[in-house]
C-alpha positions as CSV (number, residue, x, y, z in Angstrom):
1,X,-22.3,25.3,-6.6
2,X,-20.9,22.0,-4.5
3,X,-20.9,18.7,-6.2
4,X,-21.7,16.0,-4.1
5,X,-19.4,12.5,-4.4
6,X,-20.9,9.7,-5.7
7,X,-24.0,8.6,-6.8
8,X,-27.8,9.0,-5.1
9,X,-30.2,6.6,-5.2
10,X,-30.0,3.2,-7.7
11,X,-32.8,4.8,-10.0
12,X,-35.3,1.6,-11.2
13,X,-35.9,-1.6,-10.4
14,X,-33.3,-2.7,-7.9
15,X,-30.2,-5.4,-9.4
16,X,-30.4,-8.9,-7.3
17,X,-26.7,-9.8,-7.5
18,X,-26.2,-9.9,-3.8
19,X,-22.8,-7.7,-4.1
20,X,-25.2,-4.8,-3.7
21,X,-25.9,-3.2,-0.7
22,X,-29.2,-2.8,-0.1
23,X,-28.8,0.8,1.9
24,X,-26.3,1.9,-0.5
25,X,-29.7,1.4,-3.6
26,X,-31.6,2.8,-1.5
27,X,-29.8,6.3,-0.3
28,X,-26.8,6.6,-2.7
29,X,-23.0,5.5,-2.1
30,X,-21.0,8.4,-1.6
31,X,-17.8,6.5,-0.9
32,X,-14.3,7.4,-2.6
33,X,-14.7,4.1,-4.8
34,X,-14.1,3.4,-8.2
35,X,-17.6,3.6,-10.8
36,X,-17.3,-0.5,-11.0
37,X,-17.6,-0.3,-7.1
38,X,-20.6,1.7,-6.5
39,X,-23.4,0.1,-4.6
40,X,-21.2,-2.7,-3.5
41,X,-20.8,-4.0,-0.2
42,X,-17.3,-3.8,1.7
43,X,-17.0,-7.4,1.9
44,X,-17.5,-7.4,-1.3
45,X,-15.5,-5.3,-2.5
46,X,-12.6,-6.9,-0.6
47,X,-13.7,-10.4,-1.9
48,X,-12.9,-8.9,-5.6
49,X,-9.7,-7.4,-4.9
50,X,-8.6,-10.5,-3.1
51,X,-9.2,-12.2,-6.2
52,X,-6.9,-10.0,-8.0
53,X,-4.4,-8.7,-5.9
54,X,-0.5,-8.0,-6.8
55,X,1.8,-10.6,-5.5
56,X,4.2,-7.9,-4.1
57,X,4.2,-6.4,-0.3
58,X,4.5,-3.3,1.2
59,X,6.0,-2.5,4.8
60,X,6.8,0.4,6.8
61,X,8.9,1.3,10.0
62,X,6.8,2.5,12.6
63,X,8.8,3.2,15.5
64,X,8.0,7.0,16.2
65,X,4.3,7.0,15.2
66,X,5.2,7.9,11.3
67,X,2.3,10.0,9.5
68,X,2.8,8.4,6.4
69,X,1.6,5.3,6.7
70,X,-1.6,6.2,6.0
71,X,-0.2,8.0,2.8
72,X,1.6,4.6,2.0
73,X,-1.5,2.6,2.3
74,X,-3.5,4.4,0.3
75,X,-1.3,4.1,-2.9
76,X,-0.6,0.5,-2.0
77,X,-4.8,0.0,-2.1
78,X,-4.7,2.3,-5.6
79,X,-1.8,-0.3,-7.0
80,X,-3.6,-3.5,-5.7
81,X,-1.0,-4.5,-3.0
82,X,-1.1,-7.9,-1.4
83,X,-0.5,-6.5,1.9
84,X,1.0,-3.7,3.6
85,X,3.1,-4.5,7.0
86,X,3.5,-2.2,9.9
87,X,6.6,-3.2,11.5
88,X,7.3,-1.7,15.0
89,X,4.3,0.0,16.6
90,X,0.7,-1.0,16.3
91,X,-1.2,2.0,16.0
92,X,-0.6,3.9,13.5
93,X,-2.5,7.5,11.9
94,X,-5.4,6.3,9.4
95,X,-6.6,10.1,8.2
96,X,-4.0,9.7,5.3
97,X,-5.7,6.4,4.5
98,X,-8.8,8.1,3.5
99,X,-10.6,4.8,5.0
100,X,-8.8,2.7,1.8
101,X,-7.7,0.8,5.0
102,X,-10.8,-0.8,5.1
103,X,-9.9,-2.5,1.6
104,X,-6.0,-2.8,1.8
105,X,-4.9,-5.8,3.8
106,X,-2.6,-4.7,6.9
107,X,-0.3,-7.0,8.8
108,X,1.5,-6.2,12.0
109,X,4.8,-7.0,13.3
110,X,5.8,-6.1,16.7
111,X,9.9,-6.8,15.7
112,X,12.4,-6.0,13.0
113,X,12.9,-9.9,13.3
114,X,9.3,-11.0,13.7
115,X,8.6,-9.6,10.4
116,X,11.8,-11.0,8.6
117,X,10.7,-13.9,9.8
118,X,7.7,-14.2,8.3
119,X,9.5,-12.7,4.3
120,X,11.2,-15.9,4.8
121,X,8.5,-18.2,5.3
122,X,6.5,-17.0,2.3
123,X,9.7,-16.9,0.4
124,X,9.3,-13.3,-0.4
125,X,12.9,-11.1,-0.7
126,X,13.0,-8.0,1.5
127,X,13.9,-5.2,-0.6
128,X,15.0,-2.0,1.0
129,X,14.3,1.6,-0.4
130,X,16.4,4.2,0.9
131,X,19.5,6.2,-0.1
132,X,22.3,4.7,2.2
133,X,25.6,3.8,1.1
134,X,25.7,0.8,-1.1
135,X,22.2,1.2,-2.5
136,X,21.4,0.8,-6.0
137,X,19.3,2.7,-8.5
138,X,16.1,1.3,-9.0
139,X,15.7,2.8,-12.5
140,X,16.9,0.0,-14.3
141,X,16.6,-2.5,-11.4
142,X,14.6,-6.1,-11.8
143,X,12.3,-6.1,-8.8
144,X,11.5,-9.2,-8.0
145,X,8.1,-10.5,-8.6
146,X,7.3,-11.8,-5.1
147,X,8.6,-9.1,-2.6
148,X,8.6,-6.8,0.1
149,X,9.3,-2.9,-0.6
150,X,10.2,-1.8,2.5
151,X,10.5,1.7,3.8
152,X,12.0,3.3,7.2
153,X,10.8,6.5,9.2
154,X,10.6,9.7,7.9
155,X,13.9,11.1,8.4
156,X,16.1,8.4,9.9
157,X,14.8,6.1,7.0
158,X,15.0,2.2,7.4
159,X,17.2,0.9,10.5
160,X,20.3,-0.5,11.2
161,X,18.3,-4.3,11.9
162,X,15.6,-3.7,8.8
163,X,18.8,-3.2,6.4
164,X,20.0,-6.3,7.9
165,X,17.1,-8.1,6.8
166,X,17.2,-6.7,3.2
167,X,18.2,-8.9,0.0
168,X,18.8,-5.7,-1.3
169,X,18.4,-2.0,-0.9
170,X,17.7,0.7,-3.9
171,X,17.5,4.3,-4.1
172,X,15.7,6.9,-5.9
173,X,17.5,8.9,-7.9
174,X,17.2,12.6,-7.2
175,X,18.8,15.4,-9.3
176,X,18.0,18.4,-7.0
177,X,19.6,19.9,-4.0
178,X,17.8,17.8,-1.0
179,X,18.9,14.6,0.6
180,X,15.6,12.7,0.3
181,X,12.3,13.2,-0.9
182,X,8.8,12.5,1.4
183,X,8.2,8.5,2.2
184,X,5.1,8.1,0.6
185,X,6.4,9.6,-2.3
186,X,9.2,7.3,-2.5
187,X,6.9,4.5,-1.5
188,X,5.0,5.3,-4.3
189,X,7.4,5.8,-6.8
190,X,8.6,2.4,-5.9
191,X,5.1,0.7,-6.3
192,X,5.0,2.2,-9.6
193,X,7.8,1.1,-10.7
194,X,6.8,-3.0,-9.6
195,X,3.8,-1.8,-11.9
196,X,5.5,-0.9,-15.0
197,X,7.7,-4.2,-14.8
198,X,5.3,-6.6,-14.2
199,X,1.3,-5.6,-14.0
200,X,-0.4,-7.2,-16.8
201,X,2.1,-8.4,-19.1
């Protein structure tokens, strides 16, 4: 037996809040949204997270067409990120997005300095996440409330101009016998750990 996703068909008299989607009531919302969610429109749906959102950022390098950052958006949209920020190339691969793209806010930079630009005009601190020399843990590190996690290509990891840019870089702790660990992991990890410190106290 297959279990369809979702819900079918709003059963009864239909509700009038105009969040609902009249096609959704009428043939079932089989989107990958949360129950509160179902039978909402997109705009919607966007309207409410807006109203909630986390004031922390997430960027990525995107300088050699990185596979991740559909990963990365996805658990930015799952932790109720402000933004995310692609900082290099525009186009990037949405399958790992599983269409939470259309939900999660994404700002592109064309430049290393374009985009620090812009940290410094909404007053946000870059914070760097990768395992260079000088980094420090981020289990125990206060991330700032207003920032930018900020995360470099898979493999090279952040550049020589992003590290620049950064207030300050961290790194995950690892205990096993490979130099890193997957970017959206670490990306997520890192969200997490904003979450813990500072969603809903």
């Amino acid at each position: 037996m297959t279990h369809e996703p979702g819900v079918g068909p709003w059963p009864g008299e239909w509700p009038a809040d105009p969040a609902y989607d009249p096609e959704l009531l009428r043939d079932g919302d089989r989107r990958n949204v949360v129950d509160r969610y179902r039978y909402w429109r997109m705009d919607a749906i966007v309207a409410d997270l807006d109203a909630q959102r986390h004031p922390f950022h997430v960027a990525i390098e995107n300088w050699q067409h990185d596979f991740n950052i559909g990963s990365i958006v996805r658990t930015a949209n799952a932790f109720l990120a402000s933004e995310v920020h692609v900082v290099g190339r525009r186009r990037w691969n949405r399958r790992g997005a599983m269409v939470t793209d259309r939900y999660q806010h994404v700002r592109h930079h064309d430049s290393v300095a374009a985009f620090a630009t812009w940290a410094d005009e909404q007053a946000l601190g870059v914070v760097g996440i990768d395992n260079v020399e000088g980094s420090r843990p981020i289990e125990g590190a206060e991330l700032a409330r207003d920032c930018i996690l900020v995360f470099g290509q898979e493999g090279p990891g952040l550049s020589e101009d992003m590290l620049a840019a950064c207030r300050t870089t961290l790194a995950i702790t690892q205990y096993g016998s490979t130099r890193s660990i997957n970017v959206g992991a670490a990306a997520a990890i890192a969200m997490h750990t904003w979450i813990l410190q500072h969603a809903r106290r």
